[in-house]
VOPAGU-2260 file (C-alpha; in pm, 1 decimal, decimal comma):
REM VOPAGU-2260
SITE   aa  ch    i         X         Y         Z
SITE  UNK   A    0   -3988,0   -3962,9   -1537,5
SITE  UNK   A    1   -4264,6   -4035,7   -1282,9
SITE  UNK   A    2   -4344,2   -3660,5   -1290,6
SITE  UNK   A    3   -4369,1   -3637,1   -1665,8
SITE  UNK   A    4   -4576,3   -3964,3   -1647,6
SITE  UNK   A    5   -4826,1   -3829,4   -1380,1
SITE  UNK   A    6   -4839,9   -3450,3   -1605,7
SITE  UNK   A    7   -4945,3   -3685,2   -1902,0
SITE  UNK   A    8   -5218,5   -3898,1   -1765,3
SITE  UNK   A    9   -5354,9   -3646,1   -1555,6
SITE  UNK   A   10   -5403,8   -3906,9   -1269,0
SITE  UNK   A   11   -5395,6   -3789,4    -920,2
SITE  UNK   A   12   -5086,9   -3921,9    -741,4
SITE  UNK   A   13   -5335,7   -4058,7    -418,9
SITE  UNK   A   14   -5460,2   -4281,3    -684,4
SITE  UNK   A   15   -5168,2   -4545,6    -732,5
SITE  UNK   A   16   -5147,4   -4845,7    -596,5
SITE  UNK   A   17   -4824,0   -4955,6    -788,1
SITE  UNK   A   18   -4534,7   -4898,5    -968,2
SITE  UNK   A   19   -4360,7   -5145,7   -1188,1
SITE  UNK   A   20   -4001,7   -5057,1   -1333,9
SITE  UNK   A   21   -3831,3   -5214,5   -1604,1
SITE  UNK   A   22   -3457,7   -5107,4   -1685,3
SITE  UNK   A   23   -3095,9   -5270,2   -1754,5
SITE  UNK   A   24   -2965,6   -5462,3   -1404,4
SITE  UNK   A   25   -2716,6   -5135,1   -1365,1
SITE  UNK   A   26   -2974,1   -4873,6   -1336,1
SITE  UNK   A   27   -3185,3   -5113,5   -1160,4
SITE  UNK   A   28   -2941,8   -5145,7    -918,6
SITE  UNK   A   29   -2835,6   -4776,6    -902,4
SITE  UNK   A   30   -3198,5   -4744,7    -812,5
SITE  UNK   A   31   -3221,6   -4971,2    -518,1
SITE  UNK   A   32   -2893,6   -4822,3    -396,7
SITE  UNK   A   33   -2702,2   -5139,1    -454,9
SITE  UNK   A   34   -2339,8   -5074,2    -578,3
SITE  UNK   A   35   -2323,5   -5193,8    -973,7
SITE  UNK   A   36   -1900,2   -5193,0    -973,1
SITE  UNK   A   37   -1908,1   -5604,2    -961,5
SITE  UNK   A   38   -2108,4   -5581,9   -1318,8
SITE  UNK   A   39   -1780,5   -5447,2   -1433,8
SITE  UNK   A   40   -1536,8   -5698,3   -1303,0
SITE  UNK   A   41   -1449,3   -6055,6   -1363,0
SITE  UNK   A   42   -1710,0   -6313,9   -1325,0
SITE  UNK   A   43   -1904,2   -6006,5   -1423,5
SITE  UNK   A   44   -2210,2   -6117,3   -1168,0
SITE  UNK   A   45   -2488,2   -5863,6   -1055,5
SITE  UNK   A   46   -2541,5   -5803,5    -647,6
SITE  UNK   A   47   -2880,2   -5981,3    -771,7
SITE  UNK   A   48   -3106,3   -6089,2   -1052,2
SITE  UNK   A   49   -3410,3   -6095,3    -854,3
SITE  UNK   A   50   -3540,3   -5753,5    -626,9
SITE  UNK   A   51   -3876,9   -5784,8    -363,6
SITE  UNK   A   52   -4083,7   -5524,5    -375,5
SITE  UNK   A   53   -3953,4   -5211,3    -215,2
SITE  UNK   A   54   -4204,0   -4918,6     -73,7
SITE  UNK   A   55   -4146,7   -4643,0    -387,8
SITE  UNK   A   56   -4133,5   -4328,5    -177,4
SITE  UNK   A   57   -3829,7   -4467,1      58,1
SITE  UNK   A   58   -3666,8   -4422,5    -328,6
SITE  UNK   A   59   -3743,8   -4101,3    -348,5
SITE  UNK   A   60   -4034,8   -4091,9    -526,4
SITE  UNK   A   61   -4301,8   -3888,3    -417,6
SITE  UNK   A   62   -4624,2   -4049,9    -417,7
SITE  UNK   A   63   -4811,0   -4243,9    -114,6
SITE  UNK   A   64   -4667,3   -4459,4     152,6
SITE  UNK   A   65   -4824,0   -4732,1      35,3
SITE  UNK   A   66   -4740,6   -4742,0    -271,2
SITE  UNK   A   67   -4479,7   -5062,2    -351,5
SITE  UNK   A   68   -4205,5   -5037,9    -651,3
SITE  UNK   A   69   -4148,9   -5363,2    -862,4
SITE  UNK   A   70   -3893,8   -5450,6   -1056,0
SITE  UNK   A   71   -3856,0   -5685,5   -1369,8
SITE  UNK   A   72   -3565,6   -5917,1   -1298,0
SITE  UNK   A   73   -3250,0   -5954,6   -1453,7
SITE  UNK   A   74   -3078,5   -6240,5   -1621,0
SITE  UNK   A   75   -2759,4   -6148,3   -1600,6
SITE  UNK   A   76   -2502,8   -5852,7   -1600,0
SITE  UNK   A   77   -2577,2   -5764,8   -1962,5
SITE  UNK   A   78   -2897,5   -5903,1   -1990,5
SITE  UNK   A   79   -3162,5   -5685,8   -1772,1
SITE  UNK   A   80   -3502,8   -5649,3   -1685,1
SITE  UNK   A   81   -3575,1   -5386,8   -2007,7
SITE  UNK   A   82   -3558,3   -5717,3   -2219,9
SITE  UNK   A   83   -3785,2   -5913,3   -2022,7
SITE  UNK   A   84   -4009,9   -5625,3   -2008,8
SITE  UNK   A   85   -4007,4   -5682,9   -2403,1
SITE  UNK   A   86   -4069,2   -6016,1   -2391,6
SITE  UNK   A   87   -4340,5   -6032,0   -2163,2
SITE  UNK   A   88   -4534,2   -5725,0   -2339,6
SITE  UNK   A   89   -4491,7   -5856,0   -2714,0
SITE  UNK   A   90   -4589,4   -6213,8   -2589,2
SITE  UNK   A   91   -4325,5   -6414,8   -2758,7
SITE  UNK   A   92   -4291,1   -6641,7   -2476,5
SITE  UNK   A   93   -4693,8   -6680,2   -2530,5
SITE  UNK   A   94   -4658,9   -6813,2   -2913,9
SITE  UNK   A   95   -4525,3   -7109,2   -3048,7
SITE  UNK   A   96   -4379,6   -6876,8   -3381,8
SITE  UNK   A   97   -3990,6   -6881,5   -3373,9
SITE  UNK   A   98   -3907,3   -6486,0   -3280,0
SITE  UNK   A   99   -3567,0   -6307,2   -3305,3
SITE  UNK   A  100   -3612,8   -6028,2   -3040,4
SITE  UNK   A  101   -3353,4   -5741,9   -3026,0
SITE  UNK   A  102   -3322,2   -5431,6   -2794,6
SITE  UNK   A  103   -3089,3   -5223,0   -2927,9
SITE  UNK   A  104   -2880,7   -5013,2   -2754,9
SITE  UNK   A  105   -2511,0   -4945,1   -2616,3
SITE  UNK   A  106   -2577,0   -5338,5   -2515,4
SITE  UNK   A  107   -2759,8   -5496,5   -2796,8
SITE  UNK   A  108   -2938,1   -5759,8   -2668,2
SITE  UNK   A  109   -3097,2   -6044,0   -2820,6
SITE  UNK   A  110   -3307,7   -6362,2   -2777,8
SITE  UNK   A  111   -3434,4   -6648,8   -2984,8
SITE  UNK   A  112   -3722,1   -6872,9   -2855,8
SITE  UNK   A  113   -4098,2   -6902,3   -2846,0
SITE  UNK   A  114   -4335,8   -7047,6   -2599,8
SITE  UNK   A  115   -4115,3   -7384,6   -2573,3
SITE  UNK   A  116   -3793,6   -7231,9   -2543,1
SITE  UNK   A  117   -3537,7   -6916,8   -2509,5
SITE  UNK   A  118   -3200,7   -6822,3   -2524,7
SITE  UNK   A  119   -3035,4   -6484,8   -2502,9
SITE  UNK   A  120   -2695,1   -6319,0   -2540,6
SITE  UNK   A  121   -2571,8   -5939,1   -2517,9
SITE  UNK   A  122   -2300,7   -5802,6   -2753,8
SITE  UNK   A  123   -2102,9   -5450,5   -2748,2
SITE  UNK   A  124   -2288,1   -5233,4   -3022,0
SITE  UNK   A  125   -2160,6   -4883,5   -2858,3
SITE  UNK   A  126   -2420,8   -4611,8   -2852,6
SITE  UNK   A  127   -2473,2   -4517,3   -3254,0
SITE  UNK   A  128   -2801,8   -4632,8   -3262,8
SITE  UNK   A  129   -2942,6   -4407,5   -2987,9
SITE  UNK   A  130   -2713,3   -4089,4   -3132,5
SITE  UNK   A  131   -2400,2   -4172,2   -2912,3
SITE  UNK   A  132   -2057,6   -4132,4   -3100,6
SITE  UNK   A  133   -2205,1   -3919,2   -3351,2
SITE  UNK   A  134   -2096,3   -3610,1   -3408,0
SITE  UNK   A  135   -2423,2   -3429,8   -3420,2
SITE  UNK   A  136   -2627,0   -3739,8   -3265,8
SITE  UNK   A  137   -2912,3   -3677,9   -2988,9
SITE  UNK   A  138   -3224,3   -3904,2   -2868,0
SITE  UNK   A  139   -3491,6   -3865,4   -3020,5
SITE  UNK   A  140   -3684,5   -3589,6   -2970,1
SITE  UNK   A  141   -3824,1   -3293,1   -3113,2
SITE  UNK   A  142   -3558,4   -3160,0   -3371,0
SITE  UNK   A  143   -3424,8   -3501,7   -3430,1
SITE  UNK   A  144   -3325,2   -3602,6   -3823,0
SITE  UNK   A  145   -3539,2   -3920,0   -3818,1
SITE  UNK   A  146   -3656,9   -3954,9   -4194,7
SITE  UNK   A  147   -3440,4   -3880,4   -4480,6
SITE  UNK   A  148   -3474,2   -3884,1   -4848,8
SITE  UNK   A  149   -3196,5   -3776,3   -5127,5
SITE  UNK   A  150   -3255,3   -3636,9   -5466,7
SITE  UNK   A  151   -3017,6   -3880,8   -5664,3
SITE  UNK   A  152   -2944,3   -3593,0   -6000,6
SITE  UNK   A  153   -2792,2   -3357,0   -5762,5
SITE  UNK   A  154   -2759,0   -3523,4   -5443,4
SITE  UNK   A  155   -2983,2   -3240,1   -5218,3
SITE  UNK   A  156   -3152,9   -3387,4   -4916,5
SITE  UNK   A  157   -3508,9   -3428,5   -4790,1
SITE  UNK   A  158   -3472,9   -3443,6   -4414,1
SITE  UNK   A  159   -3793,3   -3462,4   -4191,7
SITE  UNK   A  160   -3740,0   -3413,4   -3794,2
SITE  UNK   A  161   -3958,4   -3535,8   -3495,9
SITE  UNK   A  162   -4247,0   -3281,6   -3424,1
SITE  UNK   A  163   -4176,9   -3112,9   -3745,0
SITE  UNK   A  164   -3955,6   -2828,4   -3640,2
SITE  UNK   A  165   -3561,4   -2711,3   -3779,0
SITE  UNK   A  166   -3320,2   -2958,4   -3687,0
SITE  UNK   A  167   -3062,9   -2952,3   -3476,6
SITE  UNK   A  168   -2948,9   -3304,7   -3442,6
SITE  UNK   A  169   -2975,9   -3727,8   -3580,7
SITE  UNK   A  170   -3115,8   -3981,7   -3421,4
SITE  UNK   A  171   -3039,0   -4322,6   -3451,9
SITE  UNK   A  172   -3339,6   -4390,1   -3718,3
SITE  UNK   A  173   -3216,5   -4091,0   -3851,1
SITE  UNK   A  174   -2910,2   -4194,9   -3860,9
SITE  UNK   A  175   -2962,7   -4576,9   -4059,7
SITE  UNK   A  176   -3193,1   -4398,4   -4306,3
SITE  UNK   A  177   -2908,9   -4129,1   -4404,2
SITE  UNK   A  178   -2661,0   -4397,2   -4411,1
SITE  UNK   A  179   -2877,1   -4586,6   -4633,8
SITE  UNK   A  180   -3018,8   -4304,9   -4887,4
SITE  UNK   A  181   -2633,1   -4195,2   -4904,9
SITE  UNK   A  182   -2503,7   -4557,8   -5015,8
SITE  UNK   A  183   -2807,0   -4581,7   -5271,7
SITE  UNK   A  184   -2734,6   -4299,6   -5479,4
SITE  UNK   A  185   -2326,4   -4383,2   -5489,8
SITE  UNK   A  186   -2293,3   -4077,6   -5238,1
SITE  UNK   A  187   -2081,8   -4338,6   -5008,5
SITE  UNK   A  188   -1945,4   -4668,8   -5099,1
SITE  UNK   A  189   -2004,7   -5005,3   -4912,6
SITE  UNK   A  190   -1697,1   -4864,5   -4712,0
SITE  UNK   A  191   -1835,5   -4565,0   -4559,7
SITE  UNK   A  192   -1603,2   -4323,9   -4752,8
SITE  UNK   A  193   -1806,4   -4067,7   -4960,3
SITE  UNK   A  194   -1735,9   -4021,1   -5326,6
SITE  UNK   A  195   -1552,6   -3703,1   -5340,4
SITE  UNK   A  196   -1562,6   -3689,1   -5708,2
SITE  UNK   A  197   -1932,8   -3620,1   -5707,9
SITE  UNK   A  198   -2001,8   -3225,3   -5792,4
SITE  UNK   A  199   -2217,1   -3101,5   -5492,4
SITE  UNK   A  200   -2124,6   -2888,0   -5232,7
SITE  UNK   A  201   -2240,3   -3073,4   -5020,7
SITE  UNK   A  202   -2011,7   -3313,4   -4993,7
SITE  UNK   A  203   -1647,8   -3120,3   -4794,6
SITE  UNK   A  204   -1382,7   -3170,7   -4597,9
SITE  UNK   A  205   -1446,7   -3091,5   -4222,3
SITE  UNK   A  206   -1213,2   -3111,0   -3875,7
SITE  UNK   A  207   -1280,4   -3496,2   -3895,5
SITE  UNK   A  208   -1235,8   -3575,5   -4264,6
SITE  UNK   A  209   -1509,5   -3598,5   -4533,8
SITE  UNK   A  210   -1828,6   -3541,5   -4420,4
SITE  UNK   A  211   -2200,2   -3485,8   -4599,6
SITE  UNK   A  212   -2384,1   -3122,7   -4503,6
SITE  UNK   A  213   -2774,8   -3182,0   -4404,2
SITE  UNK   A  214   -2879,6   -2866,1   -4337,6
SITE  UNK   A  215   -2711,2   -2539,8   -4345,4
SITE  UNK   A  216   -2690,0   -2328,0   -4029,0
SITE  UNK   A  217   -2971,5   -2112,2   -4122,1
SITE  UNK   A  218   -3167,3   -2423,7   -4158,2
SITE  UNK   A  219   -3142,3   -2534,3   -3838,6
SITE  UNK   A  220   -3215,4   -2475,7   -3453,7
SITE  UNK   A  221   -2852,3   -2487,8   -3322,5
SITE  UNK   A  222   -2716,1   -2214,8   -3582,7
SITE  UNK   A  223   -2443,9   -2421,3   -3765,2
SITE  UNK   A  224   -2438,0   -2709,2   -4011,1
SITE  UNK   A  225   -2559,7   -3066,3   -3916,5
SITE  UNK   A  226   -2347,8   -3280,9   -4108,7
SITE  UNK   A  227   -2265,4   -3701,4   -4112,4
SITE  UNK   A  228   -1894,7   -3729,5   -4081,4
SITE  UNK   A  229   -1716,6   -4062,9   -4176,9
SITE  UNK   A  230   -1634,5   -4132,6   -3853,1
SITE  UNK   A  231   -2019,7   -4118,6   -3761,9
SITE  UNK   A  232   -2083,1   -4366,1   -4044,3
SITE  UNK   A  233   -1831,4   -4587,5   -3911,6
SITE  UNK   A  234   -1942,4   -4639,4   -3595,8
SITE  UNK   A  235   -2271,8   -4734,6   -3742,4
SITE  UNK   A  236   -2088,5   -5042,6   -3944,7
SITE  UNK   A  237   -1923,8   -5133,7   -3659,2
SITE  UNK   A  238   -2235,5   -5129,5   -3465,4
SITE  UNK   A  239   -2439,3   -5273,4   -3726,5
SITE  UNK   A  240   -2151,8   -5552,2   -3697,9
SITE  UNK   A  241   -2133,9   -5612,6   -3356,0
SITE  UNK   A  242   -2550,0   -5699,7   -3384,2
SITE  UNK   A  243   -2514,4   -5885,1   -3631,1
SITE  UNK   A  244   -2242,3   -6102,8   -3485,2
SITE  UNK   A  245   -2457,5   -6130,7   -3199,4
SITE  UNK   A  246   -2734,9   -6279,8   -3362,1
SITE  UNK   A  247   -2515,7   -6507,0   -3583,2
SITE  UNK   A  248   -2376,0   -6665,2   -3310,3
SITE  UNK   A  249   -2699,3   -6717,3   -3100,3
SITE  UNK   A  250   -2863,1   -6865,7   -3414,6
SITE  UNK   A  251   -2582,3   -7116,3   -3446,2
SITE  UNK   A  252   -2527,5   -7259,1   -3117,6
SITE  UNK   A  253   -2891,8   -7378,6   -3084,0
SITE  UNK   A  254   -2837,9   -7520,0   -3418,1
SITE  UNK   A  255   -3077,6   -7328,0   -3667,6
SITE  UNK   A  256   -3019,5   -7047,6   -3951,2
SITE  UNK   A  257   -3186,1   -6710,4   -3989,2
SITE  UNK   A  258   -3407,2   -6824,8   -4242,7
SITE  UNK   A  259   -3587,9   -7040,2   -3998,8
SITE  UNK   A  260   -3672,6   -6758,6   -3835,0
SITE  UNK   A  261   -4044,6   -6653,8   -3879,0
SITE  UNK   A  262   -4104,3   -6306,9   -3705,6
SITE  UNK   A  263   -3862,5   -6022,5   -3630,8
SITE  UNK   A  264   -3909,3   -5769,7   -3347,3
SITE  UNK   A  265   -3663,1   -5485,1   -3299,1
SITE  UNK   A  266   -3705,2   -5248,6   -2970,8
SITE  UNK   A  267   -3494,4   -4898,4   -2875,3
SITE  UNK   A  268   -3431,1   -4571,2   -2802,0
SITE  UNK   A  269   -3311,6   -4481,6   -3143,6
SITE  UNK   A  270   -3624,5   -4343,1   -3276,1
């Protein structure tokens, strides 16, 4: 990363003074070669929450000897320094307006607060929304699915990628608008199941049940059909679930509703 970053700025290495890292409290940990296993067992409690600065090229990171590393700190096991990165560079803990803040990911997590106050909690939502679990999921990159449109007479797709070339996979914005264009026209129900009565060809039974074609193999990079299975639609409800529990229960236990809510923010990998 800190070669791509230097290739992309063009700035000579001799010219940093600092580094400042943000990431979940495993990898941070991972980094500073502190051993992560006691984030997996019961109290669940991170080595630390709280790193000093640490001189970046004893990490293996080749720029000058003086350069120092900092880290954001954690709040807890599930709750790292990639959120507080968010919170400190969209400035809700500078404004008095009431802010739902979610970083999606594998760990969804969330806070509620503004200038006065926070709270925060972290909930399961398994890695659909960055292209995990899906059968023909990916980051997103170039060649990513990320816009979608469908033609609701005869069901064809309108698929646009990231950097405009063939596909060859879905990322998780791909992945919500598909989901979404597919339950509008009555392609899929509110289940997930797709509507197998429909005359298109596109819709067929594959190795893991009914699934929807998006591009035919000699439409894409990878040489065979990108499709969106069932089973990659339901781990997107359960995802979408697990979120939403999340935020549901944070909103209740300091006593408000979502409509009290005045701004939004969402933050991820997923495109």
């Amino acid at each position: 990363i800190t070669e791509e970053l230097k290739a992309q700025s063009q700035v000579d290495v001799k010219y940093v003074g600092h580094i400042i890292l943000a990431g979940n409290t495993t990898m941070t940990q991972i980094l500073l070669g502190l051993d992560p296993k006691y984030i997996r067992l019961a109290p669940y409690t991170p080595v630390a929450n709280f790193f000093p600065p640490v001189r970046a090229n004893s990490l293996g990171i080749k720029v000058g000897e003086q350069v120092y590393l900092f880290t954001f700190p954690s709040v807890a096991s599930y709750v790292g320094g990639d959120i507080v990165s968010g919170i400190v560079g969209s400035g809700v803990y500078q404004r008095k307006k009431l802010t739902l803040y979610m970083d999606i990911g594998t760990n969804g997590e969330i806070v509620i607060g503004n200038s006065d106050w926070m709270v925060t909690a972290s909930c399961s939502a398994g890695p659909a929304f960055e292209g995990g679990g899906v059968k023909y999921g990916m980051i997103a990159t170039n060649g990513a699915i990320e816009d979608f449109d469908i033609n609701p007479s005869n069901f064809e797709p309108v698929i646009n990628t990231i950097g405009g070339t063939k596909p060859k996979g879905i990322c998780g914005s791909g992945l919500i608008n598909i989901v979404a264009g597919l339950l509008e026209v009555g392609v899929t129900g509110q289940n997930g199941k797709f509507n197998t009565n429909l005359r298109t060809k596109r819709i067929r039974k594959g190795s893991d049940g009914y699934e929807y074609v998006l591009a035919w193999a000699p439409e894409t990079q990878i040489g065979k059909d990108i499709v969106i299975t069932e089973v990659d639609i339901d781990n997107l409800i359960r995802a979408k679930a697990a979120l939403y529990a999340g935020c549901q229960t944070l909103v209740k236990s300091v006593g408000i509703s979502c409509s009290d809510l005045e701004q939004v923010i969402i933050a991820g990998a997923f495109g």
